[in-house]
GUDRENTI-755490 format. One record per residue: residue in three letters; residue number from 1; x, y, z of N, C-alpha, C in turn. Coordinates in pm, 1 decimal, m for minus. Layout:
<sites>
ALA,NUM,X,Y,Z,X,Y,Z,X,Y,Z;
...
</sites>
This chain:
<sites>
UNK,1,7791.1,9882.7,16594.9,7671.7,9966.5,16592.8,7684.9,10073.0,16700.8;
UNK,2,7631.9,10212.7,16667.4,7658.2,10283.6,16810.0,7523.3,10365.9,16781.4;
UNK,3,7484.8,10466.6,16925.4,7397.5,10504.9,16945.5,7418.9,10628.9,16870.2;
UNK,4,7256.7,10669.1,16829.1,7238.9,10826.5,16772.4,7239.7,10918.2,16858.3;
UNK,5,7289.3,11057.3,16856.6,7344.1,11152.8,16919.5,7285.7,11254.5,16839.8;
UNK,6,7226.5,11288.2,16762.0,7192.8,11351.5,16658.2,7138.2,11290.4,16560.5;
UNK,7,7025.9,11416.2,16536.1,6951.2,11374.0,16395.4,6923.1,11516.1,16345.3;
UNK,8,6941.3,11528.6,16193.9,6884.3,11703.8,16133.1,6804.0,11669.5,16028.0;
UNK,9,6725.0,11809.3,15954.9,6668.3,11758.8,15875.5,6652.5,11903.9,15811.6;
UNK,10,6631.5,11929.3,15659.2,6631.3,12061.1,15600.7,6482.0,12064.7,15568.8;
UNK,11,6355.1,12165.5,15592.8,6250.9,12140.1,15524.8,6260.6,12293.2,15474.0;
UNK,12,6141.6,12303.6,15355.8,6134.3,12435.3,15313.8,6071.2,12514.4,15393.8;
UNK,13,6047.0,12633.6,15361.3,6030.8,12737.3,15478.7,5894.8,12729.0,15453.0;
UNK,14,5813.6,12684.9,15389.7,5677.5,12745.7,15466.6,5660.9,12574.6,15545.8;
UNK,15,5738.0,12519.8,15567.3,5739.4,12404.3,15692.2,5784.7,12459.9,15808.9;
UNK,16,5670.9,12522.2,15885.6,5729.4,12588.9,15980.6,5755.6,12515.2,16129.6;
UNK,17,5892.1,12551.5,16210.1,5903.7,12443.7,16289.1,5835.7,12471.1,16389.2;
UNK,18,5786.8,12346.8,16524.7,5672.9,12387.5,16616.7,5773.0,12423.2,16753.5;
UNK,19,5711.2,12450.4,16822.3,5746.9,12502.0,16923.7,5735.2,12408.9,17070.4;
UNK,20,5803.1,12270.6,17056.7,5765.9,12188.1,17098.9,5879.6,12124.6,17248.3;
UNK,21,5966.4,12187.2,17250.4,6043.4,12194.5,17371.9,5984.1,12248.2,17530.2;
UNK,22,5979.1,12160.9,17612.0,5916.3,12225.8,17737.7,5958.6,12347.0,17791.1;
UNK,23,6038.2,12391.2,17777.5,6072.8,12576.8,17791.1,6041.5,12654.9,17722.6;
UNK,24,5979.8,12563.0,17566.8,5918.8,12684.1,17516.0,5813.0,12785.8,17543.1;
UNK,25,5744.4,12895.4,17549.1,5637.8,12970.3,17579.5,5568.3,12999.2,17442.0;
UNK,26,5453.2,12867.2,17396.7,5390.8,12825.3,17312.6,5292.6,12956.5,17262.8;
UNK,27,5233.6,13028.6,17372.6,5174.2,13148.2,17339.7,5261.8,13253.9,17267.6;
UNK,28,5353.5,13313.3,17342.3,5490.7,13407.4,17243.3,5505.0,13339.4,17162.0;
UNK,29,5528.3,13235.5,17118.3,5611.5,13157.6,16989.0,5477.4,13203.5,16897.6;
UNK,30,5392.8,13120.5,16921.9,5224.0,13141.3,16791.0,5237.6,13307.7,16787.3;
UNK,31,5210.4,13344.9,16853.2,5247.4,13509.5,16855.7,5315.2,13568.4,16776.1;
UNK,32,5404.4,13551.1,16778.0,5540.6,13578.7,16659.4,5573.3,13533.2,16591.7;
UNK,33,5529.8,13407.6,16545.7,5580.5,13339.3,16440.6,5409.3,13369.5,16316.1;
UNK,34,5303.4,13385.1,16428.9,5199.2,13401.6,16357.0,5219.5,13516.6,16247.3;
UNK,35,5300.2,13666.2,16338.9,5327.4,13786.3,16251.4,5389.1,13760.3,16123.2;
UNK,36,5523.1,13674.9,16184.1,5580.7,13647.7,16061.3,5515.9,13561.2,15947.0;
UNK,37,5450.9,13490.0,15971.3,5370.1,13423.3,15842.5,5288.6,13529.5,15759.9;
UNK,38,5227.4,13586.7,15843.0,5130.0,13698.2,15801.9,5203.7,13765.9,15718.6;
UNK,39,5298.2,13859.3,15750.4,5373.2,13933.6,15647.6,5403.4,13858.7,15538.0;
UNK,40,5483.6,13719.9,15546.1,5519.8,13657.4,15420.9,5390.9,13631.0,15331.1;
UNK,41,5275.6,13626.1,15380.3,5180.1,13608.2,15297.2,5130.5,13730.5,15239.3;
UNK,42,5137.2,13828.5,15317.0,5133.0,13969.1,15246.3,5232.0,13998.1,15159.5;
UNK,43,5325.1,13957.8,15168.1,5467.3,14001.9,15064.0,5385.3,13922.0,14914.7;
UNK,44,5339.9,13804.0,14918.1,5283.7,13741.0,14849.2,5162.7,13754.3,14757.9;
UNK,45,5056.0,13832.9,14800.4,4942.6,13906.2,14810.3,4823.0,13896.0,14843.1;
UNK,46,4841.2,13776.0,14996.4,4732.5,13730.5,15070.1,4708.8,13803.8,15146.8;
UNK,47,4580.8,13823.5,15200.0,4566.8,13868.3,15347.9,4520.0,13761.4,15440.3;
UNK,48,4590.2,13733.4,15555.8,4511.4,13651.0,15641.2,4449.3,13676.2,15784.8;
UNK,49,4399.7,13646.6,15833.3,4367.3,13655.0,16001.2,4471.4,13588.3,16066.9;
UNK,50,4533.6,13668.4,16125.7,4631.9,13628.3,16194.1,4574.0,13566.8,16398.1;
UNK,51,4499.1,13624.7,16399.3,4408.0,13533.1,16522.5,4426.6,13371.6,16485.6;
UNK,52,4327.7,13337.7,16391.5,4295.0,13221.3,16309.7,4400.9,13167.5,16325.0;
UNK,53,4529.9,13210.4,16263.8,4679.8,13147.3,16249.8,4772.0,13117.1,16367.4;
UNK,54,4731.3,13225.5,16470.6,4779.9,13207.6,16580.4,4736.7,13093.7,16665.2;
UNK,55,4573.8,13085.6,16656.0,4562.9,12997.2,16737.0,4590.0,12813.1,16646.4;
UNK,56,4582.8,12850.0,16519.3,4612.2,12732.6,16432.1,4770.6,12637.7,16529.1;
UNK,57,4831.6,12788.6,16523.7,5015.8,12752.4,16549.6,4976.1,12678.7,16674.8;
UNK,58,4918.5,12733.8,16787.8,4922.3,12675.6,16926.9,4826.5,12542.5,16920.0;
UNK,59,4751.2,12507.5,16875.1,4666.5,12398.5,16850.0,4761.7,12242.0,16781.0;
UNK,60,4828.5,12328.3,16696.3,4915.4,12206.5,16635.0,5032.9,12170.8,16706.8;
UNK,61,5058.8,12296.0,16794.9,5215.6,12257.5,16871.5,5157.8,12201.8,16985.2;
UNK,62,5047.1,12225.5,17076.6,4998.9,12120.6,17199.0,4973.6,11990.2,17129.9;
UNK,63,4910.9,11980.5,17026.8,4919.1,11809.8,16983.8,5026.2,11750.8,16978.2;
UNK,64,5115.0,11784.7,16916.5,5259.3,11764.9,16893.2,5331.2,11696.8,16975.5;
UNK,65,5349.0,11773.6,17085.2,5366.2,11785.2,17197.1,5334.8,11698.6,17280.6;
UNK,66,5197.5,11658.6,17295.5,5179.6,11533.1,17370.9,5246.6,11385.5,17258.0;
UNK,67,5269.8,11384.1,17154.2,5356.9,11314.4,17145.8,5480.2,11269.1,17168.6;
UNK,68,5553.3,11375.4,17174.9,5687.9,11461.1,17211.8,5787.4,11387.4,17138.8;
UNK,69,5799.7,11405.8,17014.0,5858.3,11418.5,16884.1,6024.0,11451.1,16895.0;
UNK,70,6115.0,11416.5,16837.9,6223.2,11512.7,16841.1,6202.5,11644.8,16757.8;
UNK,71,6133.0,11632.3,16628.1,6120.3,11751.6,16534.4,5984.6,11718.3,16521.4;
UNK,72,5885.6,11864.7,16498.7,5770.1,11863.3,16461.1,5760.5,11982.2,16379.4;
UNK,73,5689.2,11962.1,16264.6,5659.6,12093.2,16181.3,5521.5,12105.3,16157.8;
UNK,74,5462.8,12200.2,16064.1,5341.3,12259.5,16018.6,5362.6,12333.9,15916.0;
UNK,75,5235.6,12277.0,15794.2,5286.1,12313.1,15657.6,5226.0,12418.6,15674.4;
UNK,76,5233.3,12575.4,15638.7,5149.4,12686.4,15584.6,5226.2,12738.1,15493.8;
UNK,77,5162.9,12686.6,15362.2,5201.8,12796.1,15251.5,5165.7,12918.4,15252.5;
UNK,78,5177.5,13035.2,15162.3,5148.3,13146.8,15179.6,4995.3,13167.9,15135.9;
UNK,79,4909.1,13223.9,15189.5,4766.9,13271.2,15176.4,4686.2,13152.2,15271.8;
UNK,80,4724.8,13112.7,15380.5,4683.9,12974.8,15450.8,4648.2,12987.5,15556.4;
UNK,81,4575.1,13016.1,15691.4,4577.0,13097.9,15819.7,4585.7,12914.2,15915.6;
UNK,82,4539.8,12825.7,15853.2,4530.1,12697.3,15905.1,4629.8,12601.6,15835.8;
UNK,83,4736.7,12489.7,15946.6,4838.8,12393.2,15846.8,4763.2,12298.5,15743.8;
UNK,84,4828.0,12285.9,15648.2,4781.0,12195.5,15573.6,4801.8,12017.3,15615.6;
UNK,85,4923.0,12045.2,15615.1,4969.9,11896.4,15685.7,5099.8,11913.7,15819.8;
UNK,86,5079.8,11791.4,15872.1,5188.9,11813.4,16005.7,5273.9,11726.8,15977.0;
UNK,87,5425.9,11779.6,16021.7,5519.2,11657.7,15980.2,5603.5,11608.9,16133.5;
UNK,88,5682.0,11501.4,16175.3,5694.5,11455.8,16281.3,5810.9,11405.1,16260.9;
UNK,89,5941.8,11412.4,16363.8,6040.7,11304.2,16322.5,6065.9,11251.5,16435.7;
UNK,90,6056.3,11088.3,16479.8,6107.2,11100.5,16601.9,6241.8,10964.1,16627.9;
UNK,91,6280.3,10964.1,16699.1,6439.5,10873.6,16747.8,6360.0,10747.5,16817.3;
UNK,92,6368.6,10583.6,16724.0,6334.5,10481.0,16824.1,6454.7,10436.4,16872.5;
UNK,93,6465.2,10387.8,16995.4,6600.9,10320.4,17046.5,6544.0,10169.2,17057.4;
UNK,94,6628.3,10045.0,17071.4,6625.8,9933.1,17097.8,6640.5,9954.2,17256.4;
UNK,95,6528.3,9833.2,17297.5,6526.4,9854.5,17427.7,6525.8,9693.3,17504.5;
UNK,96,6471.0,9646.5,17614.1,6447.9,9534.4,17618.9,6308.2,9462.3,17566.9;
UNK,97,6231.5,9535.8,17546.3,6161.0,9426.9,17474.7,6160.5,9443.9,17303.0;
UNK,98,6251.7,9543.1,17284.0,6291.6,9538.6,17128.1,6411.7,9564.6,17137.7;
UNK,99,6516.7,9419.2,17125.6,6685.5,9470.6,17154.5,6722.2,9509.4,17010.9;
UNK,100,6680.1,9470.9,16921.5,6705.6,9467.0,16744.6,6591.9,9546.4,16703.8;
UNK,101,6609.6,9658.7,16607.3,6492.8,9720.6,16501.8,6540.8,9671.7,16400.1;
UNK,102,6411.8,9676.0,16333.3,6448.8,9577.2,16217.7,6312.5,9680.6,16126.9;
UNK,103,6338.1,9646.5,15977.4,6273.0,9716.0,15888.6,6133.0,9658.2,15903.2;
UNK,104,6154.8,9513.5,15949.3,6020.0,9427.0,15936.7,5967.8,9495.3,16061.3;
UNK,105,5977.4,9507.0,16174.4,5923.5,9537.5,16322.6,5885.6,9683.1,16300.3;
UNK,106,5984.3,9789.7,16241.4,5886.4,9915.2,16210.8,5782.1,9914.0,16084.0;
UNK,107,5762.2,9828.7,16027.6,5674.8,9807.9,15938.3,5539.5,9743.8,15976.4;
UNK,108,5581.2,9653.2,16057.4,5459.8,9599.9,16139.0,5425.2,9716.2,16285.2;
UNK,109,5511.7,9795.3,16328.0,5473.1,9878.3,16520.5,5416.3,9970.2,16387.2;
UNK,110,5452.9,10012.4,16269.5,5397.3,10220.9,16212.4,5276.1,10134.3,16136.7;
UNK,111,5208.2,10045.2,16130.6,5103.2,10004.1,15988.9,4981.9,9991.3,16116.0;
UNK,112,4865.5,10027.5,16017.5,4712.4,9982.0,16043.7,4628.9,9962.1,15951.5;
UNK,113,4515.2,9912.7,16013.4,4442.3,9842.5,15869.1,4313.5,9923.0,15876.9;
UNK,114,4293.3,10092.0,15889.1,4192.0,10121.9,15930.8,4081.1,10112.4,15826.7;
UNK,115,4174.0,10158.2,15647.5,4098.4,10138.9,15558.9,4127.6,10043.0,15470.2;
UNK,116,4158.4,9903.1,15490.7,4217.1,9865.4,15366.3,4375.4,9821.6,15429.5;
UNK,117,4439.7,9709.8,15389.2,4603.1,9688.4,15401.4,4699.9,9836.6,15402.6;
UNK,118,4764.6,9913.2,15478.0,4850.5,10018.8,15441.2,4997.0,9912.1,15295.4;
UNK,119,4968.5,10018.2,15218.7,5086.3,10013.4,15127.9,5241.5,10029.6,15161.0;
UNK,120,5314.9,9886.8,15195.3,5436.9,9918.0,15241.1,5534.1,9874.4,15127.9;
UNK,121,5641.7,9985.4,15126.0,5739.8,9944.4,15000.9,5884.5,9980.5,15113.5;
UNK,122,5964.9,9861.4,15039.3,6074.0,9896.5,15120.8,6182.8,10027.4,14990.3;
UNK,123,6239.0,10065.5,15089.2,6308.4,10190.3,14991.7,6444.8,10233.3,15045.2;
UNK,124,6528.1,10280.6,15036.8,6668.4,10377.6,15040.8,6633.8,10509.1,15053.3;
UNK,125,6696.8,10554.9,15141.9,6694.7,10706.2,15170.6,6870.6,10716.3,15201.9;
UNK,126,6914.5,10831.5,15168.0,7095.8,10832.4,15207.3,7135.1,10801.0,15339.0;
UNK,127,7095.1,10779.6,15424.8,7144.9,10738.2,15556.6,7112.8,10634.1,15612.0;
UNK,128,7030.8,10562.9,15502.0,7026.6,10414.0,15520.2,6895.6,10324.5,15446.6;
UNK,129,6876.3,10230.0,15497.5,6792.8,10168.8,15436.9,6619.8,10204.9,15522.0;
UNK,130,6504.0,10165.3,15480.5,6381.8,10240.8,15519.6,6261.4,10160.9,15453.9;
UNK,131,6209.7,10160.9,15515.8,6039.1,10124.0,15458.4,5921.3,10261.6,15465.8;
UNK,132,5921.0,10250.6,15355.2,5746.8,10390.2,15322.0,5658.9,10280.4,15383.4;
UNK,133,5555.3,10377.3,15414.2,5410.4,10285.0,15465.9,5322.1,10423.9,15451.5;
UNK,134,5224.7,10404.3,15349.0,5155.8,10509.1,15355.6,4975.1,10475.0,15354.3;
UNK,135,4914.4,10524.0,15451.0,4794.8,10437.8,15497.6,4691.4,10541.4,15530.3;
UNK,136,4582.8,10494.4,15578.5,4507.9,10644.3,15583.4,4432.6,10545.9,15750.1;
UNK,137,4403.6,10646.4,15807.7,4314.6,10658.8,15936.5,4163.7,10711.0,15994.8;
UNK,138,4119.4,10663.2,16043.0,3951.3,10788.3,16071.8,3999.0,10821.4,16197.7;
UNK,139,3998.0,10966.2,16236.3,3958.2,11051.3,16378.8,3846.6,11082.8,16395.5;
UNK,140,3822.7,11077.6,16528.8,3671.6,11138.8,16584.2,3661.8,11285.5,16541.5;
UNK,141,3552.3,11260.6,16545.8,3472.2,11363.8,16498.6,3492.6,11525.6,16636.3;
UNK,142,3514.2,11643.2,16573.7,3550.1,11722.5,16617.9,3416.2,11782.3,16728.1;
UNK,143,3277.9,11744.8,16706.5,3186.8,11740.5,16803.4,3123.3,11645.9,16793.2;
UNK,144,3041.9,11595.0,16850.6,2977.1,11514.8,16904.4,2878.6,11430.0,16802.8;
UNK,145,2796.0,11509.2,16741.0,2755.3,11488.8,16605.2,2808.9,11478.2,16487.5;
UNK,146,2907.8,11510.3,16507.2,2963.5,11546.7,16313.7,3025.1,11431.1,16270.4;
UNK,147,3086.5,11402.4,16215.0,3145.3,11300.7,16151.4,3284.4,11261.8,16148.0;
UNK,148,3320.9,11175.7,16166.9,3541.6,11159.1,16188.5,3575.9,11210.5,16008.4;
UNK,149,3659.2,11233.9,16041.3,3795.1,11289.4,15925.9,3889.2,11157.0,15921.2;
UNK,150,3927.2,11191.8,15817.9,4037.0,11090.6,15734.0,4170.3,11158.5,15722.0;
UNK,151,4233.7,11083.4,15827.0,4375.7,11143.0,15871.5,4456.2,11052.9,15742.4;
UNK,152,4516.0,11104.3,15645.8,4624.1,11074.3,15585.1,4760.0,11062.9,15605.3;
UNK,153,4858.4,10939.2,15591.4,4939.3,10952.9,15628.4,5059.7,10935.4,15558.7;
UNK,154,5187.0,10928.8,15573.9,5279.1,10883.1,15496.0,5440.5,10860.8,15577.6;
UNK,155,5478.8,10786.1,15643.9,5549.3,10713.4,15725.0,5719.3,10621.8,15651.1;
UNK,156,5844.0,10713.1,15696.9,5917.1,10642.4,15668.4,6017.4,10574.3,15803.8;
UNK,157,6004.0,10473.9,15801.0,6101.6,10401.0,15905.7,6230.7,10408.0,15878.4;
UNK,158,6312.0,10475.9,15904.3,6480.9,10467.0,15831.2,6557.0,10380.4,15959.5;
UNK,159,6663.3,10295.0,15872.7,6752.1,10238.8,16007.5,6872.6,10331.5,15930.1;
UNK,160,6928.9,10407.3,16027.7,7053.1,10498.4,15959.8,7140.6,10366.6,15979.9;
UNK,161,7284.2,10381.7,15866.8,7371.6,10280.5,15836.0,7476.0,10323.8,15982.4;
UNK,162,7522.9,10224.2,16014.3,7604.1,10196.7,16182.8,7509.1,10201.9,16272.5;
UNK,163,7397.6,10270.9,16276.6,7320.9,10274.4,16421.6,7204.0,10171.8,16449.7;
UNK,164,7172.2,10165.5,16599.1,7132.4,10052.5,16654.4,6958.1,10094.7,16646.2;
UNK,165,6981.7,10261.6,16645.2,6854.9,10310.8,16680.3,6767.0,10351.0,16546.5;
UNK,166,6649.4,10428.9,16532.3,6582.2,10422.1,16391.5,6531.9,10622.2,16414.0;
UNK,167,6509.2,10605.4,16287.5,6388.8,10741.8,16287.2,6273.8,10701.6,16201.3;
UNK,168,6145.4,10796.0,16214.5,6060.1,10766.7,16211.5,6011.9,10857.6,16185.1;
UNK,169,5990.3,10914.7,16029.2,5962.6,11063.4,15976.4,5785.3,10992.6,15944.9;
UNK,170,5680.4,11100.3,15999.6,5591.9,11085.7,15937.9,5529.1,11206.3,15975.8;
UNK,171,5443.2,11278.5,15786.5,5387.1,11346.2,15783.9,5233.9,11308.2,15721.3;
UNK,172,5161.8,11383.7,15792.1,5021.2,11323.8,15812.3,4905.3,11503.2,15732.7;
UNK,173,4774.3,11446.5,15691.1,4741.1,11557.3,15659.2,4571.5,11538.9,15629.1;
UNK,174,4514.9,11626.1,15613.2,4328.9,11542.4,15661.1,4288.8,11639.9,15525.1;
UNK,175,4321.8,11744.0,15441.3,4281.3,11806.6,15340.9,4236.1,11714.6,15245.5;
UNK,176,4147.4,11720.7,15145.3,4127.7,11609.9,15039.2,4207.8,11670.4,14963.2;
UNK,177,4253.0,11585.6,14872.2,4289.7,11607.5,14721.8,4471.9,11642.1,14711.3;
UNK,178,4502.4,11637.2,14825.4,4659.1,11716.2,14807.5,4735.3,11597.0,14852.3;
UNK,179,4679.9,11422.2,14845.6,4801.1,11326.5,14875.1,4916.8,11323.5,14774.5;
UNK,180,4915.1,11332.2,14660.2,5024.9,11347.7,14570.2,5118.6,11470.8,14553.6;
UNK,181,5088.8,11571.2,14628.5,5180.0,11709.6,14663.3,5237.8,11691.4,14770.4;
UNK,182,5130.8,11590.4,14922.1,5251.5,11568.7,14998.5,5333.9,11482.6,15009.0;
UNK,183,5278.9,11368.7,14927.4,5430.5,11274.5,14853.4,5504.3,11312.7,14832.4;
UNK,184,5517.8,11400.8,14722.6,5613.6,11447.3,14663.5,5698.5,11538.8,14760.9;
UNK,185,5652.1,11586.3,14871.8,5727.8,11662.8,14923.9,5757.0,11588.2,15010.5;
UNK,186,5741.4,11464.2,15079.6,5788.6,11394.2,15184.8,5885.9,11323.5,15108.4;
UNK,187,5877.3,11267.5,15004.5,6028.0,11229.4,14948.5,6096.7,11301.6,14915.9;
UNK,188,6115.2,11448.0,14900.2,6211.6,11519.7,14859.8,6291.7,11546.3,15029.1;
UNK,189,6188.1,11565.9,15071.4,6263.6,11616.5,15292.8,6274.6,11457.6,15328.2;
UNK,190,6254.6,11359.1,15319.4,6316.4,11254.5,15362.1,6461.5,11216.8,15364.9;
UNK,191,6501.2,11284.2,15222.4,6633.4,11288.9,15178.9,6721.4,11355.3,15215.1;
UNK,192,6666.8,11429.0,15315.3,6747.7,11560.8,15375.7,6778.7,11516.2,15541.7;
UNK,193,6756.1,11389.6,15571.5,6757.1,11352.0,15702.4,6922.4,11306.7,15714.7;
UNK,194,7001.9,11332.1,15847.0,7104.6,11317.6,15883.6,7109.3,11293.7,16009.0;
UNK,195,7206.8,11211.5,16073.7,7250.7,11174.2,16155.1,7395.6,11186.0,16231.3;
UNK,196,7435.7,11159.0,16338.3,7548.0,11213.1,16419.9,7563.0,11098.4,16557.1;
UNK,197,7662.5,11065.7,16560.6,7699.8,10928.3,16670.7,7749.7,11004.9,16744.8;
</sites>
């Protein structure tokens, strides 16, 4: 078994990547990456507020961030000034109080029971074997009065084949009605995950 040294991953372009490295300058990045969305959505024949988008970009990359992810993205399709869903990949290592990962142990550390049992299926992805767990969550409420949101989620545990260590792709999303679009797109970019010893 040897340690991961690398991990990549291909997403489509309106998965835009965050700006989540501590040298980054999170303000310039939303800044410019905001323009560039803007235009692609104009090429398209949206108009958006690019304020709105800008501060969307910096809002999702400080969350991110306090996770501190190896890869973090943000869905904006074109005509969108706010992400639809956020996607996350991050590197577990075996440590001492977990010398072995095991499909069962990320199935039990990524699951909650906020609404109901989360749905776990074990599955294959090309770089190894993996468990889906796809479950839903409540967040607090954005003021004081209002009401929590229903964080959606969808969680794959991969153990890449030779390595000791795991990844841990999960993309999450609070929109109603679009869980079967981001299925479908989390199994198509799941498949695109790679590794490097």
């Amino acid at each position: 078994m040897s340690e991961l040294r690398e991990c990549g991953i291909v997403c489509p372009t309106d998965w835009v990547p965050l700006a989540i490295e501590p040298t980054d300058n999170v303000r310039r990045w939303a800044k410019s990456t905001a323009a560039d969305l803007r235009e692609r959505s104009r090429a398209a024949g949206y108009d958006i507020d690019v304020q709105v988008l800008r501060e969307d970009l910096r809002a999702r990359t400080e969350d991110s961030r306090r996770r501190d992810p190896f890869y973090a993205f943000a869905f904006y399709p074109d005509g969108f000034e706010n992400a639809l869903a956020t996607l996350e990949i991050d590197l577990i290592h075996p440590d001492t109080a977990v010398p072995r990962i095991t499909l069962d142990w990320l199935a039990e550390t990524f699951s909650a029971h906020d609404f109901g049992p989360p749905l776990i299926t074990p599955t294959k992805v090309p770089i190894g074997p993996a468990v889906r767990i796809r479950q839903n969550f409540a967040t607090p409420a954005a003021g004081p009065d209002g009401p929590g949101v229903l964080l959606e989620t969808l969680t794959y545990g991969v153990l890449p084949t030779g390595a000791e260590s795991a990844l841990v792709f999960l993309m999450s999303w609070t929109v109603p009605g679009i869980a079967e679009e981001m299925e479908a797109a989390a199994a198509d970019i799941v498949k695109t995950l790679s590794v490097a010893f």
